[in-house]
N, C-alpha and C positions, 0 to 999 in steps of 0.2 A: 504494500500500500504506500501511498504516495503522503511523506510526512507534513507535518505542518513549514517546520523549517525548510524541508524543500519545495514548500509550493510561496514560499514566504521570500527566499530567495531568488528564485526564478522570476516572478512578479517583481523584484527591485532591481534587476540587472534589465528587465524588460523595457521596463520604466525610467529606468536611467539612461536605457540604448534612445527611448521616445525622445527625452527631454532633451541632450545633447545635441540631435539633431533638427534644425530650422525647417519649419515647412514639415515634418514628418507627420502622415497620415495613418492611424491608425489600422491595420488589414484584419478582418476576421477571420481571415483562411489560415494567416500565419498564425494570431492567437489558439484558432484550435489545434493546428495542426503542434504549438509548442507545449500543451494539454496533454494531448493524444500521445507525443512519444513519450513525455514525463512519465505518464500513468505506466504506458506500457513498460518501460525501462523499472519501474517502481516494483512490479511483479516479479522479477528476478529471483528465481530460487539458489540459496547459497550452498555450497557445499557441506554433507554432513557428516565428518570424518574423510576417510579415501575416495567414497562413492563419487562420483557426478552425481548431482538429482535428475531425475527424469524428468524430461524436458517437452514440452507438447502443445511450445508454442505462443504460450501465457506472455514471454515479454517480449515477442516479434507481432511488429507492427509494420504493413505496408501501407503506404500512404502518397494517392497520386496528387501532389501539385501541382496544377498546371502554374504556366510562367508569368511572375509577378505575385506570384503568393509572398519570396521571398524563404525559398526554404533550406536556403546553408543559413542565413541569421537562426530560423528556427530549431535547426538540428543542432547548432553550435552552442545555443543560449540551451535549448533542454539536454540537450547529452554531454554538456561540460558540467552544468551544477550538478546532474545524477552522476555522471562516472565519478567528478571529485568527491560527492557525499557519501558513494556506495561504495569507495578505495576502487574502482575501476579505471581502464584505461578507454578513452575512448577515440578508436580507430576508425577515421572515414575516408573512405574508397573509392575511388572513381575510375570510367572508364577510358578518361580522356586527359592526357599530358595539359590540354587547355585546361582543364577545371583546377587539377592538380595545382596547378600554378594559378589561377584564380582564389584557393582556397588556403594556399600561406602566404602570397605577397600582397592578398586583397582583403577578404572577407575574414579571416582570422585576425589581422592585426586590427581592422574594422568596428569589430565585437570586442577586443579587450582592450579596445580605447576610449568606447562611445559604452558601452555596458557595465564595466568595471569590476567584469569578471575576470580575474587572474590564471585565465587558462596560460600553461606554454606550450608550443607543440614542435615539431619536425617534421622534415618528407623523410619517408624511409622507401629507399631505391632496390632493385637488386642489386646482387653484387658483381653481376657483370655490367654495371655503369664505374665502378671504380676499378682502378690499375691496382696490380700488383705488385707492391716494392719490391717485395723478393726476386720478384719474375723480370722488374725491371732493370735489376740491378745485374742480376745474371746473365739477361744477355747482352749489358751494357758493360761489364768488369774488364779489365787488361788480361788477364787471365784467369783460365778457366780450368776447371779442375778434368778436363777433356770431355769427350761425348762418351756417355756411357752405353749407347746404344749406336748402331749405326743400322740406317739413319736414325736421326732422333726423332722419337714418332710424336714430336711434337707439330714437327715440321709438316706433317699431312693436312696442318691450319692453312701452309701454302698451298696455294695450284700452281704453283713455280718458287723458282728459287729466287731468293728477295733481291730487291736492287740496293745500289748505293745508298738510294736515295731513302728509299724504306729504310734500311737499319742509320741512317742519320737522323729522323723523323723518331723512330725509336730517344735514340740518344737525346734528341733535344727535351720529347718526355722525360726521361730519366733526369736530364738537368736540371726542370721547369721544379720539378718535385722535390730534389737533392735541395735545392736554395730554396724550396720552399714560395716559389711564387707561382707555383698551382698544386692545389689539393688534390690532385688525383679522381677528383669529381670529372667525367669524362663530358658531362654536361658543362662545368664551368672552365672547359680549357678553351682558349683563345682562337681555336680553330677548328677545323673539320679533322676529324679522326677518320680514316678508311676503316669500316668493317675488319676486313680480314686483318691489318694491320694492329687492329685494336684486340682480336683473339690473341694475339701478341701475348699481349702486357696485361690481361685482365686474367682472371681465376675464376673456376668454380668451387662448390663445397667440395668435392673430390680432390678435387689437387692443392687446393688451400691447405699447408700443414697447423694452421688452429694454434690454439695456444705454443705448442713447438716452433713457431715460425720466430727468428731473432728482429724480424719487423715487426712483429706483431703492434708493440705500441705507437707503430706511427703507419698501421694502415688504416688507409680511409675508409675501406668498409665498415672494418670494426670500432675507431671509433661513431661513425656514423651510427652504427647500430647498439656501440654502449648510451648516444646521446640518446635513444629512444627510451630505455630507462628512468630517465629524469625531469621524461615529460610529459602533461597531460591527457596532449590532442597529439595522434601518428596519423598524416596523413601519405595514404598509399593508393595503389592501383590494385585494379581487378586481377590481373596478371598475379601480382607476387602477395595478394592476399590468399588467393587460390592454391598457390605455390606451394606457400607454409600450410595450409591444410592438409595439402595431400601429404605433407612432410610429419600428419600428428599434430601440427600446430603448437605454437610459440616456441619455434624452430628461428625463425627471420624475423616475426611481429610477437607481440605479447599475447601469452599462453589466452587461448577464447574465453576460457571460463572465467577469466576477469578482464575481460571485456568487453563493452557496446560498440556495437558496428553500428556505423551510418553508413550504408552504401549506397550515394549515388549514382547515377543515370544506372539503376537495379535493371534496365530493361535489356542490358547487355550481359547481364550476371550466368545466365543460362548456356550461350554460347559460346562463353569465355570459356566457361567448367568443364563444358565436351572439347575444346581444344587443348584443355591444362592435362585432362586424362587419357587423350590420344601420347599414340607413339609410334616411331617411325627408324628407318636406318637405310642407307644406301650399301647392297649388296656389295660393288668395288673397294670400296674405305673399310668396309668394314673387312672384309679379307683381307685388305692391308694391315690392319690392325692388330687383327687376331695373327695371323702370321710372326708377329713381333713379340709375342704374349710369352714367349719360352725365350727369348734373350730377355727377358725382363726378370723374368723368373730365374733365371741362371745368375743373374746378377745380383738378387737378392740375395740367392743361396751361397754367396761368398761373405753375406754381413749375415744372418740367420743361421740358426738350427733347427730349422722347420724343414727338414728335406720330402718327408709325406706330403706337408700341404706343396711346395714349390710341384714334386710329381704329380698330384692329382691336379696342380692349374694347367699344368701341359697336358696331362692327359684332356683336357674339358674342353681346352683351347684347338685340341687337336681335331677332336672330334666334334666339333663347332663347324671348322673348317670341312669335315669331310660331310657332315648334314649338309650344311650351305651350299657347297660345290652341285653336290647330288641336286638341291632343290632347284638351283639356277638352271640347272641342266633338263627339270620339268619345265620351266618356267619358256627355257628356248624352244619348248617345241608347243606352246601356247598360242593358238591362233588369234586370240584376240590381243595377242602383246605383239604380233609378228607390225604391226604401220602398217601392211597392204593397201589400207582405205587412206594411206595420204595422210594420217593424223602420224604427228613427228611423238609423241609421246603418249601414247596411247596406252591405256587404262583396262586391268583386270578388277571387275568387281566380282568378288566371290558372293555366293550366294550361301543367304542366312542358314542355322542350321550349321549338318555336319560338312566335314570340308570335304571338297572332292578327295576321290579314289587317286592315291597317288602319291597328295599335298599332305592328306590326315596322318600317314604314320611320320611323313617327315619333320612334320611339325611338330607332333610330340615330342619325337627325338630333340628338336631345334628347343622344344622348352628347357625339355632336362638338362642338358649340356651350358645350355645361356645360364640356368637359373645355378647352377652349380659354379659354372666359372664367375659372375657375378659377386660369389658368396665367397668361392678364397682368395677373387682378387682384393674384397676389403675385408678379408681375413689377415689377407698379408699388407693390407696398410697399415693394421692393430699390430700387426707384429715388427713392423719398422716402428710402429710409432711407442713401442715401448724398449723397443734397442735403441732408441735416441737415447732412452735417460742412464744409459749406463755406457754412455759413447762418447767419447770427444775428439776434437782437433778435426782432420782427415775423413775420418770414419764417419762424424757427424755430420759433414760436408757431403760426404756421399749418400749415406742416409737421407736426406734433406731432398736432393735430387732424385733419388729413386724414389721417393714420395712424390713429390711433385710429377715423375713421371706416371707413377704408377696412378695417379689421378686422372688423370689424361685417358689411361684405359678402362678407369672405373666408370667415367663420365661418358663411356660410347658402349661399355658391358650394358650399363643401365638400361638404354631404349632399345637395347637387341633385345634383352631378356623382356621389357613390355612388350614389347610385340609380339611373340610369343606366347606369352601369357594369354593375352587378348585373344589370340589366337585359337588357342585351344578353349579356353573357357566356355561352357555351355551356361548360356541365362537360365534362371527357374524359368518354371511353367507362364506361359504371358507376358514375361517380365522383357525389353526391348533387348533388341540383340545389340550383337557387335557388327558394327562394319569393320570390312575387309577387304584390302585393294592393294593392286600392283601396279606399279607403273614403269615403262620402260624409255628409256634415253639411248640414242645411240654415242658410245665415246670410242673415236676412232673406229675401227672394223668389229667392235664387239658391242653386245647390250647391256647396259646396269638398269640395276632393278631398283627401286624406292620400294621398299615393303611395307605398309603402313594397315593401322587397326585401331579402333575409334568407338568409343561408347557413342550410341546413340541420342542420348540422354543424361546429363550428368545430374537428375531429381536424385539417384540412391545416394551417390557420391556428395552431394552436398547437404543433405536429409543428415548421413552418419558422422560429416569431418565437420559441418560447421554450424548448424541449428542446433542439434541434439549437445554440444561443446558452448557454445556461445554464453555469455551471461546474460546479452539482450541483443537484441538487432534491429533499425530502421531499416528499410529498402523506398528509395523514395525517386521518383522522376516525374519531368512534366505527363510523359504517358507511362503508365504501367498498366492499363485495362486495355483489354478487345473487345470489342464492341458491347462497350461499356459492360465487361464483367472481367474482372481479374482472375478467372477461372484459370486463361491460359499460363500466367502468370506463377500462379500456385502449382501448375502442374508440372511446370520446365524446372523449377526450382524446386520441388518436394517437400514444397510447403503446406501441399495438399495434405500429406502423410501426419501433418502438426495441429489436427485438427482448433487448437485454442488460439493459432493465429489468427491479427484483427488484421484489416481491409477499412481503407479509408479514403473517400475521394472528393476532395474540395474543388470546393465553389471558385470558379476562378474570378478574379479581380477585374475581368473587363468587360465589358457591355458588347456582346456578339453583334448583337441585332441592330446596335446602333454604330457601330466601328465597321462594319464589315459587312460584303453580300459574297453570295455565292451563285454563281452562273454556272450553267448545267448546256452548252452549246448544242444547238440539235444537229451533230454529226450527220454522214448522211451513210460512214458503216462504222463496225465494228473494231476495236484496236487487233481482231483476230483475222482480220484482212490486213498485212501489216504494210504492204504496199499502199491500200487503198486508204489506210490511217494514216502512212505519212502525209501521202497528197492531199488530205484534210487538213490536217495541223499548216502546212505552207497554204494551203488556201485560208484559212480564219484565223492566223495570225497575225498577218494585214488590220481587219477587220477587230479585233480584241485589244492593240496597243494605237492606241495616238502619238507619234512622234510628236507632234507638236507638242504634247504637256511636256516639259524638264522635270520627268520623275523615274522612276527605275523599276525596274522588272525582273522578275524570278520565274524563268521557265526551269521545271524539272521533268528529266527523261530516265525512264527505268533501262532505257538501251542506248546503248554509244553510239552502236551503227545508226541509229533514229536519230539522235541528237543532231552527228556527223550530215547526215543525209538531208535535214530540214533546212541548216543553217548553209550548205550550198547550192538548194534551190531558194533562198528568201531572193526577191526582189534586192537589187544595190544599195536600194536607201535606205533598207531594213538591217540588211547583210552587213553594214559600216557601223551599225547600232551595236552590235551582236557580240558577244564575248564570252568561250566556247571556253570550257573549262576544260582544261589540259591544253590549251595552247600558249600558258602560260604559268607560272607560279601561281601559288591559291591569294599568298597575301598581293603580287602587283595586280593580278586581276581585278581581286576587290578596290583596291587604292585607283585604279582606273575609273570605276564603276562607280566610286563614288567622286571620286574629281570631276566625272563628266555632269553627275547630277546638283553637284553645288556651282558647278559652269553655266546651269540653264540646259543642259539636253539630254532628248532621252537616252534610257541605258538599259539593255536587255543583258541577263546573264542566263546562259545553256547552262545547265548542271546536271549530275548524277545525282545516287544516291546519296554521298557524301556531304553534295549542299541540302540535303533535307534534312540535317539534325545538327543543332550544333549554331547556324550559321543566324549571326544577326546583323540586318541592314538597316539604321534606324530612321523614323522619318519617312522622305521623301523616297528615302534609298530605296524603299522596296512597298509600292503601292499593291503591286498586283502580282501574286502568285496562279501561274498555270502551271498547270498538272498534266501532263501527255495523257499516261492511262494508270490505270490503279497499279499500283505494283508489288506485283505479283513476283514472286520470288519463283522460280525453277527450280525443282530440286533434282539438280543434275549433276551435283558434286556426291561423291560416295556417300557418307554420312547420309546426305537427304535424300536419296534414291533407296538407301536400305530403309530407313526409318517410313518411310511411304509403301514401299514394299511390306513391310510388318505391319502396317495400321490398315493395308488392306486384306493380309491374311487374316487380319482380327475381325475381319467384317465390316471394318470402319471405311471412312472417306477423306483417305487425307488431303484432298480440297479444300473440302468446309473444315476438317478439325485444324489444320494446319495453315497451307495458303491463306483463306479469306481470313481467320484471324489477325496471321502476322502482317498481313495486308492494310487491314484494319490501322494494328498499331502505323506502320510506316508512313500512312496516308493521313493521319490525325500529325504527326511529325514536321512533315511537308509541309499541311495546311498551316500548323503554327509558326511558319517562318514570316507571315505576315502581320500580325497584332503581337506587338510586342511589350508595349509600353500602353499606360491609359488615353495619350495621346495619336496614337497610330490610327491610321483609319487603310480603306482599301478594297480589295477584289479575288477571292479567290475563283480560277475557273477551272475546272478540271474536264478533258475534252474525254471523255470515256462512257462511250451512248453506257453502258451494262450497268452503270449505276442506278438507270432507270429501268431498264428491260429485264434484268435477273434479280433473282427473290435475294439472292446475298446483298446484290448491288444496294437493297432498298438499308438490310441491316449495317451496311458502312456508312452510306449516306446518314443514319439515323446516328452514330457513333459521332460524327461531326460534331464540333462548335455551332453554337444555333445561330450561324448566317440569315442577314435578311436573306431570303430569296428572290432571284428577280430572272 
């Protein structure tokens, strides 16, 4: 229950946030919505001895604001007073680097200057945004304790062997860091890092030797990650919140059970989780790899007395290699991996169920071998890493390296052996399958293979690591409902499974029917004529924008070739308006778009999906939103082809259960790129007859913003 004192505080940091600022309007969507988490968070069951309490939901609350509610002030004012009162940490999430950075260099300092709430918080990164001293220094030293491996399978980071100019680029890193005039933050160096460059000088948990490391106290991950200790508010990504769960959690972030999650833009939370539980390997690398696994192992066995475990990792390593070989060797006589049809990379979806006759006992084999080499290669990390403590000089020095190497192999054992896993696993009865696909590449005169397998669904996966774990959680976005019910919502994320969670959807802040209309063009076919759809859109798009007003435009196109194809049949004087997103950078585009509209002329912007969420043009910048055709996502990517495949062997329709929902959401997304603020006004017109002719079309229309109509 929600105390007197914290409902006593909350109301004074409210009220102090009102009074400091001039002109501030009063919102009732935010007051409830700052109610609504309090309470929620306030039901928090605490631990009773060793147990976790059983969890079912009581303090997760979802809650959709639409925009102008203002709801990082609300999540910030109620999940800082509750996490500080209840010894909690509270960690908020997002799915976008933009907010990220909105929410410590904006809105957090905002709130504990205008509220006089003494939150402090941090961004907490992965640790593949920060360099490795050790790794830095290594390859930057005058001398080197030689290569312990040849080659060093470090080197399989490159796809060539480096230049001049790379290992000077290196070196300058090492300098910047040595003096101390850059942090190692790979975000706050003064320049552009290359990718592969930056696999350099960066670590993972595998190869990172941990407290053993003689950097230890002046690496920037870990301090980074001690400063989250000493602070209120960790603000992170969907990515590496996820990460740390699958890891058991407060692994990377502070342990769930003493903490409240705020997770914003929640609408991305679901597809995040089935890409954080996927896993993958390229058949070539990896043969590279595993080939190297017995000079590795030979090399330890000069500093160890493990000669059992060093044999049984050759053995595992060995026989890795001769699965593998074998399996490639099905894979080359695979007719749908052979290209014939012209596709350069062409795709095996296995089909759900048991695996073909052939693949099933190979796979087997490929688990046990992976799942065993996996286990004594960080077998034998634990046994380097306790022959450090009775090691010095030389001995230490090469210890240190064999660790560091041996990381390297533990970091690529890892998603050989998920895959496999994945692989063989049979779902219970009902429960969604696994996808499973191959795809091939030609490199030089041979094929490598991408082996890849993919939870359909990551509800179980996030139902057991981080609801049933959590001390409390928001989930909050301008859209979280489909056509207008959060059904879908609770299902992707296994929320469903928590029966006591609440669902919340506020009033939004602006006057639909007096800010906005909505035009419904009377096509003259269907977007399923896609020829005869484009030459509609170039015909009524004349007819829909006035150049003469000096105002701007937001067309959205679910298809590039559509987008591509409209804007080089527009008329010249339309075509000179036009500004086609990808033929330029995101921000000069926009700076364009908006320079022309503060000039006096019109401005049209082609976008994908990327400008329907996220994007705001204020003002003039953006009067009128068209909508090509509803959009409808294809699921033509493995994952979405099994998962459609399973929802029809169940009898279901993954159309209506799946498409026209997420449809739903994406198109309420789009449409909010026009009312932004209470002063915004405008047009939304979306050219897609099926909004009026199919019984779905009437339920998304009806999902809308309640547009005048005209």
């Amino acid at each position: 229950m929600l105390t007197d004192l914290e409902k006593d505080a909350i109301r004074h940091h409210y009220q102090t946030l009102a009074t400091a600022l001039p002109g501030f309007k009063p919102r009732p969507s935010q007051r409830r919505m700052i109610a609504e988490i309090a309470n929620a968070l306030s039901r928090c069951k605490e631990r009773d001895g060793d147990e976790l309490p059983e969890r079912e939901g009581e303090s997760i609350l979802a809650v959709e604001g639409p925009t102008g509610v203002g709801k990082s002030v609300a999540y910030l004012i109620a999940g800082g007073v509750m996490a500080k009162n209840r010894a909690k940490k509270l960690i908020v999430s997002s799915a976008t680097v933009a907010l990220q950075e909105q929410l410590v260099n904006r809105d957090l300092p905002f709130v504990v200057e205008h509220s006089e709430l003494p939150l402090t918080y941090a961004l907490a990164k992965g640790r593949g945004r920060y360099a490795c001293p050790y790794r830095l220094f290594q390859l930057t030293a005058d001398s080197t304790q030689g290569e312990l491996l040849a080659p060093d399978p470090a080197a399989a980071l490159w796809e060539r062997k480096p230049e001049a100019a790379e290992l000077a680029a290196i070196k300058a890193l090492a300098d910047a860091f040595y003096y101390k005039t850059w942090n190692g933050d790979r975000d706050d160096y003064p320049e552009m890092i290359d990718d592969a460059l930056w696999l350099r000088v960066t670590n993972d948990r595998h190869g990172c030797l941990k407290a053993a490391c003689p950097n230890r106290p002046e690496c920037p991950f870990y301090i980074a990650r001690d400063a989250l200790e000493n602070v209120d508010v960790v603000v992170t990504n969907h990515d590496l919140l996820l990460a740390d769960c699958a890891m058991g959690g407060g692994v990377i972030l502070p342990a769930p059970e003493q903490s409240f999650y705020c997770i914003d833009e929640a609408h991305h939370l679901s597809k995040k989780a089935v890409n954080q539980f996927a896993a993958d390997f390229q058949s070539g690398p990896t043969l590279g790899w595993l080939d190297k696994v017995a000079t590795l192992a030979s090399h330890a066995d000069t500093l160890l007395d493990k000669h059992e475990l060093v044999d049984l990792l050759i053995d595992s390593a060995a026989a890795s290699i001769e699965h593998l070989t074998q399996f490639i060797a099905v894979l080359d006589g695979i007719e749908a991996l052979s290209g014939n049809d012209g596709d350069d990379e062409p795709t095996w979806l296995l089909p759900a169920g048991p695996l073909p006759e052939g693949v099933d006992q190979l796979a087997a084999n490929l688990q046990l071998t992976s799942a065993a080499l996996e286990k004594q290669l960080e077998q034998l990390s634990d046994a380097l890493a306790e022959a450090r403590k009775d090691k010095s000089g030389g001995d230490m020095l090469l210890i240190d390296r064999l660790s560091s190497e041996l990381g390297f192999f533990i970091s690529r054992a890892e998603p050989f052996a998920a895959v496999w896993t994945l692989f063989v696993t049979e779902p219970e009865d009902k429960a969604p399958p696994i996808a499973r696909w191959i795809t091939a590449r030609a490199v030089g005169n041979r094929r490598d293979y991408r082996v890849s397998a993919s939870p359909v669904s990551a509800a179980g996966s996030l139902a057991s690591t981080l609801w049933r774990k959590a001390a409390g959680a928001v989930l909050t976005s301008a859209t979280l409902r489909s056509l207008n019910s959060f059904d879908l919502l609770l299902r992707q994320t296994g929320l469903v499974w928590l029966p006591e969670t609440s669902t919340l959807a506020l009033d939004s802040p602006f006057d639909f029917a007096h800010q906005g209309e909505l035009y419904l063009p009377p096509l003259a076919v269907s977007p399923k004529d896609a020829a005869g759809h484009t030459a509609e859109i170039v015909k009524w798009l004349p007819r829909l924008v006035d150049l003469s007003q000096p105002n701007g435009t937001l067309m959205l196109f679910s298809s590039r070739r559509q987008m591509e194809e409209v804007a080089d049949r527009l008329p010249p004087e339309f075509a000179e308006r036009v500004l086609v997103q990808g033929t330029l950078p995101k921000s000069k585009l926009l700076a364009r778009h908006l320079e022309a509209v503060a000039d006096g002329r019109a401005s049209l912007i082609f976008g994908l999906d990327s400008f329907a969420e996220g994007l705001d043009l204020p003002g003039e910048a953006c009067v009128h939103v068209i909508i090509a055709k509803l959009p409808f996502a294809m699921p033509d990517d493995p994952v979405g082809l099994t998962l459609s495949k399973w929802i029809e062997s169940q009898g279901g329709n993954p159309f209506i259960e799946l498409s026209v929902p997420e449809a739903s959401v994406k198109l309420i997304q789009a449409v909010g790129r026009l009312i932004r603020t209470e002063s915004d006004y405008g047009r939304v017109s979306i050219l897609d007859t099926r909004l009026k002719t199919a019984a779905y079309g009437k339920k998304i229309l009806a999902a809308l913003p309640p547009f005048r109509r005209i």
